[in-house]
C-alpha positions as CSV (number, residue, x, y, z in Angstrom):
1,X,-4.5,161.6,278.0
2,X,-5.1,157.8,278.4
3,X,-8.1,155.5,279.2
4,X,-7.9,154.2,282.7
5,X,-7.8,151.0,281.0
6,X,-4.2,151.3,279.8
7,X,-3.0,153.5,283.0
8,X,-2.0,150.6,285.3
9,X,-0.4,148.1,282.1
10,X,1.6,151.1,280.5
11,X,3.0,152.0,284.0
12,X,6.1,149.6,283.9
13,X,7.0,150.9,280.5
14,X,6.7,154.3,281.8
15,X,9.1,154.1,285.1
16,X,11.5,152.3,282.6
17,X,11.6,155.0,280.3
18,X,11.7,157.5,283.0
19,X,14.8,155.9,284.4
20,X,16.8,154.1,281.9
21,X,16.4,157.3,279.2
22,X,17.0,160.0,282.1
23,X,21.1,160.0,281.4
24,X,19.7,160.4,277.3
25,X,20.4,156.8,276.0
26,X,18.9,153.4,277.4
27,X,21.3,151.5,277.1
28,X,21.8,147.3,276.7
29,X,22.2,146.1,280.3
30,X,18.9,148.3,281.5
31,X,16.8,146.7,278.5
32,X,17.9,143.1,279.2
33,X,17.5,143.5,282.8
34,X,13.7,145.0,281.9
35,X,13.0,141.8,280.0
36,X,14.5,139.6,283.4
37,X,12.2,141.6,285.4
38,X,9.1,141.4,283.2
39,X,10.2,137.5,282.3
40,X,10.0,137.1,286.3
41,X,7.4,139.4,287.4
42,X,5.6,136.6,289.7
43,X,8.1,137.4,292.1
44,X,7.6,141.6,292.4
45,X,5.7,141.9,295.7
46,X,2.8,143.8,294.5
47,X,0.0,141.2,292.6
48,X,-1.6,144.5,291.3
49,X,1.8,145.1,289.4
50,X,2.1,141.4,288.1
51,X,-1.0,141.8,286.6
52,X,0.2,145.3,284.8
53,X,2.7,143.5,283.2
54,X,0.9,140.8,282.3
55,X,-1.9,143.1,280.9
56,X,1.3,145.3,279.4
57,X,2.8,142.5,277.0
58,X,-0.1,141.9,274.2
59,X,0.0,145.7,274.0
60,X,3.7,146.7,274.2
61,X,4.2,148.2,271.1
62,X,1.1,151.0,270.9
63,X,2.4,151.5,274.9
64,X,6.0,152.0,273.5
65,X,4.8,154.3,270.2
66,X,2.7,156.2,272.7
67,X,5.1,157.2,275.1
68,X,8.2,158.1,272.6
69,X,5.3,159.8,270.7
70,X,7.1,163.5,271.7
71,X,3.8,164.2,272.7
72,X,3.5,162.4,276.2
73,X,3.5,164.3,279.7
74,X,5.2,161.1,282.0
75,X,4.7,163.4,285.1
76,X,1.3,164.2,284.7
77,X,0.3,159.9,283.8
78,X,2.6,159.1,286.9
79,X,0.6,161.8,288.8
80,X,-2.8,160.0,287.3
81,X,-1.5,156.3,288.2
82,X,-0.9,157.2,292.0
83,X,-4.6,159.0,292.3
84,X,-6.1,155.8,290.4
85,X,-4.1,153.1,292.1
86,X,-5.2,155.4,295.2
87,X,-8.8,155.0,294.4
88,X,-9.3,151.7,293.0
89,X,-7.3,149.5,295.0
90,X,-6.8,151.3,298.0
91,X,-5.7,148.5,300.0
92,X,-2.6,147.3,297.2
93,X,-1.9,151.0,296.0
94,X,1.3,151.3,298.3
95,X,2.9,148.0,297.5
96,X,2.0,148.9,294.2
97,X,3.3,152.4,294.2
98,X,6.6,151.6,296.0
99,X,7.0,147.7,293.8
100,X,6.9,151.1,290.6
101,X,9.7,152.8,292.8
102,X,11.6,149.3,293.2
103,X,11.2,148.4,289.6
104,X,13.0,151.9,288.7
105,X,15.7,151.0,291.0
106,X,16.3,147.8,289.5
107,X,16.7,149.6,285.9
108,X,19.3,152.1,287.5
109,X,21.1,150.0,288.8
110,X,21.9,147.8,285.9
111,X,24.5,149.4,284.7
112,X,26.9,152.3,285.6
113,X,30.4,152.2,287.2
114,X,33.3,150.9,286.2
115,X,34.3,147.0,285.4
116,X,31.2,146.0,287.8
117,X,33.0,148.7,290.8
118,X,31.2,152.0,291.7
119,X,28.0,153.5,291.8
120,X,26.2,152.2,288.9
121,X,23.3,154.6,289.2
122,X,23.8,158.1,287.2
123,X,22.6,161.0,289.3
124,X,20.0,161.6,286.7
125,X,18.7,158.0,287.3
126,X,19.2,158.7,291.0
127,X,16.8,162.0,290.1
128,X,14.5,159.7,288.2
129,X,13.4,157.9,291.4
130,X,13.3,161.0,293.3
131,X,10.6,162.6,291.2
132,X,8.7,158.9,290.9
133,X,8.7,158.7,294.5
134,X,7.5,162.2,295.5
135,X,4.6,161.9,292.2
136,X,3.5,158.6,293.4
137,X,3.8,160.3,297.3
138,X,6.0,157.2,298.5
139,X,9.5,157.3,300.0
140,X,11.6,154.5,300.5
141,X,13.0,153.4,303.7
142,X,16.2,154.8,304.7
């Protein structure tokens, strides 16, 4: 169980490690495309989330060690982020919520198919977002 304090910086770690480690290895091209997105996060939609990663960067390694602990239940601090972001910023918590979903889309679809052709997203990844979207209680547009 985390402080409220660290639920809203720790959540882009989480939806990366939720999506890039659901096919059981993160591999390079997810990573570097984390960095790009963190590197440019004044361009994600949601304010809330560019302050998350802002807030996320001094702490980044106790975020990291605490999630690959073994110990950590992602579904029940993705469950806690919705009801927070819910609660306490009731007017950003959607773009926030789906700018989470977007972010995880981003990851899965950095690498996959084959010499640049296909569908780069592993149904695992693609299973990922699923079960981020219906925690956080958002669905993406058709």
């Amino acid at each position: 169980m985390t402080n409220d304090i660290d639920l809203l910086p720790r959540s882009p770690l989480l939806i990366f490690l939720l999506v890039a480690a659901a096919d059981g290895k993160v591999d390079k091209k997810e990573l570097a495309n984390f960095q790009k997105i963190v590197l440019g996060s004044g361009k994600l939609p949601s304010p809330l989330l560019q302050k998350a990663i802002a807030d996320m960067l001094p702490n980044l390694e106790r975020y990291l060690q605490e999630l690959t602990s073994g110990k950590f239940d992602f579904v029940a601090e993705l469950k806690r982020i919705g009801e927070y972001v819910d609660a306490n910023h009731p007017a950003e918590a959607q773009t926030f919520k789906m700018s989470l979903l977007g972010l995880g889309k981003m990851i899965a679809e950095s690498s996959g198919g084959i010499f640049g052709f296909g569908n780069k997203m592993s149904k695992d990844e693609e299973n990922a977002l699923v079960a981020i979207a219906v925690t956080l209680g958002v669905y993406p547009k058709p």
